[in-house]
N, C-alpha and C positions, 0 to 999 in steps of 0.2 A: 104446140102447147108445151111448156116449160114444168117437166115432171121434179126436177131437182128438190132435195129435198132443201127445205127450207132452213138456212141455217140458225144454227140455239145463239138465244138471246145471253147475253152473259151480263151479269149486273157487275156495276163499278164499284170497286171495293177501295175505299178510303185511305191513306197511309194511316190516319189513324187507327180503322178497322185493322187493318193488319198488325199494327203494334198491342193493339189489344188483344188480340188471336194471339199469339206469339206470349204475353203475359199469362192468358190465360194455361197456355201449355206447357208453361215451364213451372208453373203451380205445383206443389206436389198434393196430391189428391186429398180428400177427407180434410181433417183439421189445419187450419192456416195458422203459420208463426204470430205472436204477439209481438211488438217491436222492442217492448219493452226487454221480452224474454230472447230477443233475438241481439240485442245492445248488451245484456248480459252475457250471453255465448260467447259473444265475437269479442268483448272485454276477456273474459278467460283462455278461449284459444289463441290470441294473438292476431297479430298481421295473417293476413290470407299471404299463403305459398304463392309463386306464381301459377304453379302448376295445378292451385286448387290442396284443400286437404287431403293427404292420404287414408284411402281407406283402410288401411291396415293398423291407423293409430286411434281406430274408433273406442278401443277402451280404455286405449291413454287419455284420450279427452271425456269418455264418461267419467273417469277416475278425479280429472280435475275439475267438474261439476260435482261429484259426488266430495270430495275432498271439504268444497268449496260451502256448498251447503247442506250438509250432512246428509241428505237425500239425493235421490234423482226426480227432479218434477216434471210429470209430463209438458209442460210448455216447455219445460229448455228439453226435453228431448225432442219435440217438434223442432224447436226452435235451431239445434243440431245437425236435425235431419235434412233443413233445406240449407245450412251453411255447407254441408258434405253433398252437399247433391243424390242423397241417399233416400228410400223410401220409407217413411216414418215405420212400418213394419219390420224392416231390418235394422234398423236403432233398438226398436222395444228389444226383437226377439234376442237379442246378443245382449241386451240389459238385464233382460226376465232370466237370462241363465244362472248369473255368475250371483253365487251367495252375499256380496259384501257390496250389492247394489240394490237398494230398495227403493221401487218406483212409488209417489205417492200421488195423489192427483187434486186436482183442487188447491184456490189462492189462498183458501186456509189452512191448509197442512202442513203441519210445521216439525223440522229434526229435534230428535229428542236432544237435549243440552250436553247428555254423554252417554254414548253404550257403555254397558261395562260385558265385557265376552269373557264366558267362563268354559275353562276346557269341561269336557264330559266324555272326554274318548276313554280308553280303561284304562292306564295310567292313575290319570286325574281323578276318576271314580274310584279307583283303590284306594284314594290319598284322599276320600274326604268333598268333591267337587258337589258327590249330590246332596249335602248338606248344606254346601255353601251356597247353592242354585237355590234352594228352597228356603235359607234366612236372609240374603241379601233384601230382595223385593221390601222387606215389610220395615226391617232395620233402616233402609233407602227415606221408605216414607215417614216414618218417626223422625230423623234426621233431617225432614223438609227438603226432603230432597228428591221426590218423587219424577220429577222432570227429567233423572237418570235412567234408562231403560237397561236390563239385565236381560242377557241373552245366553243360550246355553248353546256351547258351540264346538267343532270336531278341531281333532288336534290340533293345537299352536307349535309343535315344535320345540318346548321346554319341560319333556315328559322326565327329565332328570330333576325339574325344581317343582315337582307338584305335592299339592293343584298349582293351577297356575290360573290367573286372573288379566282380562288387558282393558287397561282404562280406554280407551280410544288407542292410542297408538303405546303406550306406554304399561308395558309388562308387570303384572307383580308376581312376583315368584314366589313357591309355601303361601298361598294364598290363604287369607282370612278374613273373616268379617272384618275385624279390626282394621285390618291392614287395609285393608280397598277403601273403607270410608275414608282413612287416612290420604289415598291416595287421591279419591275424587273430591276433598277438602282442599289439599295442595294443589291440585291443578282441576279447576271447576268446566274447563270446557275446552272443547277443541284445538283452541290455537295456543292450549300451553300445552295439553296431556298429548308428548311427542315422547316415542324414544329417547332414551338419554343420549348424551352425544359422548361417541366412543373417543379414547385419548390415547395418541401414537408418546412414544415410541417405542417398542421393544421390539427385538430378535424372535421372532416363533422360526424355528427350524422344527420343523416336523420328524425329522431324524430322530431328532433326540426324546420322543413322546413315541420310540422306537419301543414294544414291550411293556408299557407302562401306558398311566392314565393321562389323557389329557389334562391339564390344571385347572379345576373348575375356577371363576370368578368367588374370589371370600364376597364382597359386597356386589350389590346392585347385578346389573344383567346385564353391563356394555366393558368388555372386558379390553386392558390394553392390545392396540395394537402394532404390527410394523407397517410403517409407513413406508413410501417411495424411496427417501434419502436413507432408513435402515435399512431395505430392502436391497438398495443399491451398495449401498457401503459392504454387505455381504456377499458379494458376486451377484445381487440378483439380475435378471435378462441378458446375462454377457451370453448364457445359451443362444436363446432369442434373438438376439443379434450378430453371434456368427455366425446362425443356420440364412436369415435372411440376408446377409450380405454374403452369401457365398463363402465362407471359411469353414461350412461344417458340409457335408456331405447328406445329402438327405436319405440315402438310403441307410445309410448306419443307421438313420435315427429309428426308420422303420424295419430293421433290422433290432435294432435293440428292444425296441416294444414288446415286437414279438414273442423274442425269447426270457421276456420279464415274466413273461404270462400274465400280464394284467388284464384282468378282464372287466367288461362296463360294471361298475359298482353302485351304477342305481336299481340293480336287481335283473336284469336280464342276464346279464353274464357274458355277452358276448365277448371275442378276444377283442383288445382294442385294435393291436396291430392289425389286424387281420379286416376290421373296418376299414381302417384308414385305406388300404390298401384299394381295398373294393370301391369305395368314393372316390378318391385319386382316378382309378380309370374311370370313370364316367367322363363325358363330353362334357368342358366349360360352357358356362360360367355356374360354377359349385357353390355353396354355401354351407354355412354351417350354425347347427343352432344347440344350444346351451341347457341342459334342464336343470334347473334349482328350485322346483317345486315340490316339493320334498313334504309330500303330504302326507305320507306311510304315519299312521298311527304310531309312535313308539320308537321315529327317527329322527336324530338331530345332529348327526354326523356335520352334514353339510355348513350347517348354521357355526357349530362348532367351529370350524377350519375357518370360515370365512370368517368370521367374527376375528381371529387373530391374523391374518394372512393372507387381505385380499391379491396383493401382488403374486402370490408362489401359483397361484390360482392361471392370473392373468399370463403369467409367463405361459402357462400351459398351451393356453387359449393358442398364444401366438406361435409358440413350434407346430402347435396340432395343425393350423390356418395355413403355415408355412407349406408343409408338409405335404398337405394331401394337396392344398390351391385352391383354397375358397377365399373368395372375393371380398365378401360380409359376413361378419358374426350377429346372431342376436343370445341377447340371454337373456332366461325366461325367469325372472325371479318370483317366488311366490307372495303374495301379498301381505302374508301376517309376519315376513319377516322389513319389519319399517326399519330397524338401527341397521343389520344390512345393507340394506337398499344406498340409505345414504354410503355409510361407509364404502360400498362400491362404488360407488357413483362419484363420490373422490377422490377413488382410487384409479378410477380412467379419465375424470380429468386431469390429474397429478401426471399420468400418464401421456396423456397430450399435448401437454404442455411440455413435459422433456421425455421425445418418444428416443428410447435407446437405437432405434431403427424402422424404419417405415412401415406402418400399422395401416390392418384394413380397417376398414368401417367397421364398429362395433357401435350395436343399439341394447342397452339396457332398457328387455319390455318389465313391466308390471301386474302378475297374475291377477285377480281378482275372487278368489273363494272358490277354488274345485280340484278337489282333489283328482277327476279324471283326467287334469291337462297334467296331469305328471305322467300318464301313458302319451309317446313322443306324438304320435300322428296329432291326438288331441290336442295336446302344447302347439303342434305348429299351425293348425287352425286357430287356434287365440292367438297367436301370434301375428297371423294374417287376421285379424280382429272379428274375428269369427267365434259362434259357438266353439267350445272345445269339445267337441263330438269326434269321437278315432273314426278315423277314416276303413276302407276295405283295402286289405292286401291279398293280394299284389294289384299295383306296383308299390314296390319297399321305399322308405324315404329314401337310402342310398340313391337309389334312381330319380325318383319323381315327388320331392319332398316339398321343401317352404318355396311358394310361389311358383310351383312349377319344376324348380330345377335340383338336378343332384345335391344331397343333404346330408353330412356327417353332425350325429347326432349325438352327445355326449353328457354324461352324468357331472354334475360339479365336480368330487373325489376322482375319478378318472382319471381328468386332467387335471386335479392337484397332485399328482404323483409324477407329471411328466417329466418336471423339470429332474427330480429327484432320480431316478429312472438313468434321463440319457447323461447326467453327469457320473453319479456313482455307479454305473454299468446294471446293466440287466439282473448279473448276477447276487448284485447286492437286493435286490427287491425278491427275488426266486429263493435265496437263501435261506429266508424266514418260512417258519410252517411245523406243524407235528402232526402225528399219526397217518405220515405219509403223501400230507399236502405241502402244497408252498405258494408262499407270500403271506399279503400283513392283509388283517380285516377290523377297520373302524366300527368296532360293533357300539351300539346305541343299547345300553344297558339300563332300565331302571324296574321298579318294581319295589321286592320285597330284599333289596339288599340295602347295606350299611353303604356302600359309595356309587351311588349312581355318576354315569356320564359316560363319555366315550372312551373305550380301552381299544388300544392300537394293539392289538396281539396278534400272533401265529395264526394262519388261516389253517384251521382245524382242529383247533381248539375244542375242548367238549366247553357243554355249560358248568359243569361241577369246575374244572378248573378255571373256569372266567370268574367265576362266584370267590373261592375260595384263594386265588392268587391276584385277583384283578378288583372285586367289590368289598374284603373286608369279611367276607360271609354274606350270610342272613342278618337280617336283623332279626335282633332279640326278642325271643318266645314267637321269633317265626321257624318253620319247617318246608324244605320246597315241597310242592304238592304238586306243580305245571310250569308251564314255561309255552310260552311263543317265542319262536326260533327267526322269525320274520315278520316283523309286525301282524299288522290284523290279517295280512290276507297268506302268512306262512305256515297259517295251522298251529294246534295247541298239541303237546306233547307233555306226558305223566314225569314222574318226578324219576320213576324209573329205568326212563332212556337219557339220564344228563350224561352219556357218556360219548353219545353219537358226536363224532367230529364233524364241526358247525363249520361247513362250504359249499360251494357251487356244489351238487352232484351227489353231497351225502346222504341228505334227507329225504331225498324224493322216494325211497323206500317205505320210509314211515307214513307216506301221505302227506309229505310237507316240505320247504324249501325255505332258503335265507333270505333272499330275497336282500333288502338291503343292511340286513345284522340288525336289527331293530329287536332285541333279546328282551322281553318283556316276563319279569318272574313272577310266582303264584305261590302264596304259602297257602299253610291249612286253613286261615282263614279266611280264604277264596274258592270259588264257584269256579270249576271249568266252566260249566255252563250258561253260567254268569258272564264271566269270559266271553265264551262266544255271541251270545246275544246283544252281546255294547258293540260286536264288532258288526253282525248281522246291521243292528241296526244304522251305523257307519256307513255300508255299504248301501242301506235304501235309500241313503239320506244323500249319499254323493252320487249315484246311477245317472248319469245324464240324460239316459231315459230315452237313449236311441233306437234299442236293441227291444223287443217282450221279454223275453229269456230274462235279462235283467232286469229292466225298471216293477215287473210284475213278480218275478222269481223273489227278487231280495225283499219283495215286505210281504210277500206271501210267506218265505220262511220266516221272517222277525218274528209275525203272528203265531206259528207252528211250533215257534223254539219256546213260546213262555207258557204253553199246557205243563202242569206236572208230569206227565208219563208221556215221551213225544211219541209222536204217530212215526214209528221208524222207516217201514214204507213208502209211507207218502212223499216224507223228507229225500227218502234217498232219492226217489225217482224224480224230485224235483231237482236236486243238487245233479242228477245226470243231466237233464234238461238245461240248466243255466252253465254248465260245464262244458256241453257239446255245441249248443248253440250261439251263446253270446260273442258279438262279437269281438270283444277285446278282452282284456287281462282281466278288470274289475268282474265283469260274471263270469268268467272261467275261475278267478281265486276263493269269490266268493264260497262258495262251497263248502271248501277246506275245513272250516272250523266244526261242520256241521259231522262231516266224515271222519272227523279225528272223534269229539264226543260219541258217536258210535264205536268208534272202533278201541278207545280208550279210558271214556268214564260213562260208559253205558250205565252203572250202578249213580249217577247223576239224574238220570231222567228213567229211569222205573224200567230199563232194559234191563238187568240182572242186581245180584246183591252185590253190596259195600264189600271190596277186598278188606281182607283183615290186616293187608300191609299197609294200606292208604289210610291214613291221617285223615277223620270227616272236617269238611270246612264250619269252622262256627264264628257266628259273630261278623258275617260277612257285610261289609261295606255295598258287595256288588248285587246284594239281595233283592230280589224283586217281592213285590207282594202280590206272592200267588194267591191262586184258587184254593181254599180249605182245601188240607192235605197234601198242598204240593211243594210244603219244607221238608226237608229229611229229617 
């Protein structure tokens, strides 16, 4: 008897059946592309790669969707998802992050015909923004023009011309009702309201804006600038090209760094030399990435420099590249600067086309509305087209940065100083300084003085003497009363410390730090407390919402700070809380302002009486409307 087990029947499976199997699998799950919305995609991203789209350029192409028609619509982000071979879930969540992307759903949804974005960071609201937020809307629809949407929105980066207003891509500066309807009269919609186009040529030597103020623009907001052939006709990349062909020594160069004392000037402070050094040993193949999102409330350093001088910039790029031996550059520009953008983006092609010496890869990325990708780890997750969520340290980007491998990590002004640096020697950048510091600091001045912008002065400088040698004074029938040393997240400081020398290393006694020189002034008719709660509110509104500490901490205090009398208590132990625990920079600075109004205008919030020295705030622009009782 034949016990064997009897062998399994196997059904015959069709080549069709298997092509169909195989269809079905490569599906991407839940909702299917429309062809229509999928002929649209593949018209805007172009020709397929061979190698398939990168995923790392997934917000450069939401960008050119969103560009393309004022929104993002859910079918072309399906429609997206299966051209990148991506899971519709990780399209949305990288979409749903970033502020200047708004998903809409449905084949009736339609973009508003123009944003109009109005700063509301405290600059702006000193100057007038929440009046202008609250008559735009209604002035819009009387002028039949209601199909323009007004949005109220966190710094632009023009806190020297405020308020400041942006048509879609096109800036008004001193903004006003008048003036915006003027502007969305003149250009009605999207594919005219661009940036102005910036006009070469002039000489910007930064030397010579040595002690003195940067020259603001008399007209408009696209100021001249130097182009390649000025650039060139002035020594520009003779450095750069005889560090990469071998005629310069690279160790000088990182010798010279060094003893410059330059340190990162996007507000860490690190040495730069002293980076470079550390990157350089790491194991290739290194990279290097770029931060020009320059989100800091009350900073515009960067914008400044570039705006006149994209090449002095790029020379930097390519000694720093030289130097340490990274392979690729990216640079991470932030979104709300559009005349930038361009103007860079001329500037490396102008570049490429007559390269003074053999250049690496350089990719100019595109932010997209978050202030947290200006902390580096975040930046370089957008970068890899990712949420901008900071990353846990250790490991440090030096080590294990963009895409896995060794990362020198750099502020725009940083390496605008390099060129300047290894040709007039170390010594000439070290030379400058008072009260016993040294070197130069692009502070970002505005507020309650007669000359806002950037003043290139002595690093150590008090405030009284940036006020009174550098802005003109006060303005008239104002009196300083405060000062932020560091944009929003450096702390507020009485009118009574303007003497502290403004550097790395001075402030952090007071409970505050520079951060990136973002000097924002207070007269008497301003609120510290007022003050802090536009910045509080700042911070719940850009939290990435990675952390508890933060995304819960910051609007738990926003709500705490606008009681008349604060619960001081409570506040403090929550500001220990979002201090100790968060994990990046954003809820550890957050704090700051909360700790300074205790420790500084406690007679603000019902913690002791009005010094009799202090000037009371009246007529405040930044007033909230409190609870009966809770005006002074």
């Amino acid at each position: 008897m034949d016990l064997a087990p009897e062998a399994p029947t196997v059904a015959a499976v069709s080549v069709n059946d298997m092509r169909e199997r195989i269809r079905r699998k490569s599906r991407l799950k839940g909702r299917q592309p429309e062809d229509a919305a999928m002929a649209e995609v593949a018209q805007l991203l172009g020709p397929r790669p061979a190698t398939g789209f990168r995923r790392s350029l997934l917000i450069e192409y939401l960008h050119r969707l969103n560009d393309h028609f004022g929104v993002l619509h859910d079918r072309h982000l399906v429609a997206l998802a299966k051209q990148m071979n991506l899971p519709m879930a990780e399209v949305y969540e990288v979409a749903s992050f970033y502020h200047h992307f708004e998903i809409v759903r449905g084949e009736e949804a339609q973009a508003p015909r123009l944003v109009v974005r109005v700063c509301d960071s405290l600059t702006c609201s000193m100057a007038g923004a929440r009046e202008l937020l609250a008559a735009l809307p209604e002035r819009l629809r009387a002028a039949g023009q209601s199909d323009v949407q007004v949005l109220a929105v966190p710094c632009v980066g023009r806190c020297e011309q405020a308020p400041v207003a942006v048509v879609h891509q096109c800036p008004v500066p001193h903004a006003t009702v008048h003036g915006v309807l003027e502007v969305v009269d003149l250009k009605p919609n999207r594919s005219v309201a661009l940036h102005p186009y910036a006009q070469g040529a002039i000489n910007f030597d930064i030397a010579e804006c040595v002690e003195a103020s940067v020259p603001a623009q008399p007209e408009g907001v696209s100021p001249a600038y130097t182009d390649i052939a000025t650039y060139r006709a002035h020594g520009g990349y003779q450095t750069a090209a005889a560090l990469v062909n071998g005629e310069m020594d690279v160790e000088a160069v990182l010798s010279a760094m060094e003893d410059s004392g330059l340190r990162g000037l996007g507000g860490a402070g690190f040495p730069a030399g002293r980076k470079w050094r550390i990157v350089r040993d790491q194991p290739a193949p290194r990279l290097m990435a770029v931060n020009i999102d320059e989100g800091e409330p009350g900073t515009f350093k960067d914008r400044t420099y570039l705006e006149r001088d994209p090449h002095r910039f790029l020379e930097g790029v390519l000694i720093a590249a030289q130097v340490v031996g990274t392979e690729a550059v990216y640079i991470y520009l932030r979104d709300e600067y559009h005349g930038c953008r361009a103007l860079l983006q001329r500037a490396l092609d102008d570049l490429r086309a007559e390269p003074p010496c053999p250049l690496p890869h350089i990719e100019l990325r595109r932010g997209a509305g978050a202030y947290i990708c200006g902390e580096e780890s975040a930046m370089i997750e957008s970068i890899e087209g990712k949420r901008g969520e900071p990353r846990m340290r250790p490991p440090y980007i030096a080590q294990v940065g963009l895409f896995g491998r060794p990362t020198l990590e750099h502020n725009f002004e940083t390496l605008y100083w390099v060129r300047d640096i290894v040709e007039r020697g170390p010594q000439w950048f070290a030379s400058f300084g008072r009260h016993g510091r040294k070197g130069l600091r692009s502070f970002s001045v505005s507020g309650r003085v007669k000359h806002p912008g950037v003043k290139l002065a002595p690093a150590g400088i008090t405030l009284q003497e940036l006020i009174d040698e550098y802005c003109g004074g006060m303005l008239d029938g104002h009196q300083l009363y405060a000062y932020l040393p560091g944009g929003a997240s450096g702390g507020i400081l009485p009118a009574s410390l303007n003497q502290i020398p403004l550097d790395f290393d001075t402030l952090q006694p007071y409970g505050c730090f520079i951060g990136s020189a973002a000097v924002i002034v207070l007269s008497q008719h301003d609120r510290a407390r007022e003050a802090a709660l536009n910045v509080m509110r700042f911070f719940e509104h850009e939290s990435c919402g990675q952390c508890t500490p933060c995304r819960v901490g910051t609007a738990k205090a926003a709500t705490l700070m606008q009681a008349p009398q604060w619960d001081e208590e409570l506040l403090d132990d929550l500001a220990q809380v979002m201090g100790d625990a968060s994990i990046c920079g954003l809820g550890q600075a957050a704090p700051n302002p909360i700790r300074c109004i205790h420790k500084y205008f406690a007679h603000e919030v019902g913690e002791g009486p009005w010094p009799g020295d202090l000037p009371k705030p009246r007529n405040s622009p930044l007033a909230e409307q409190l609870p009966q009782g809770g005006q002074p």
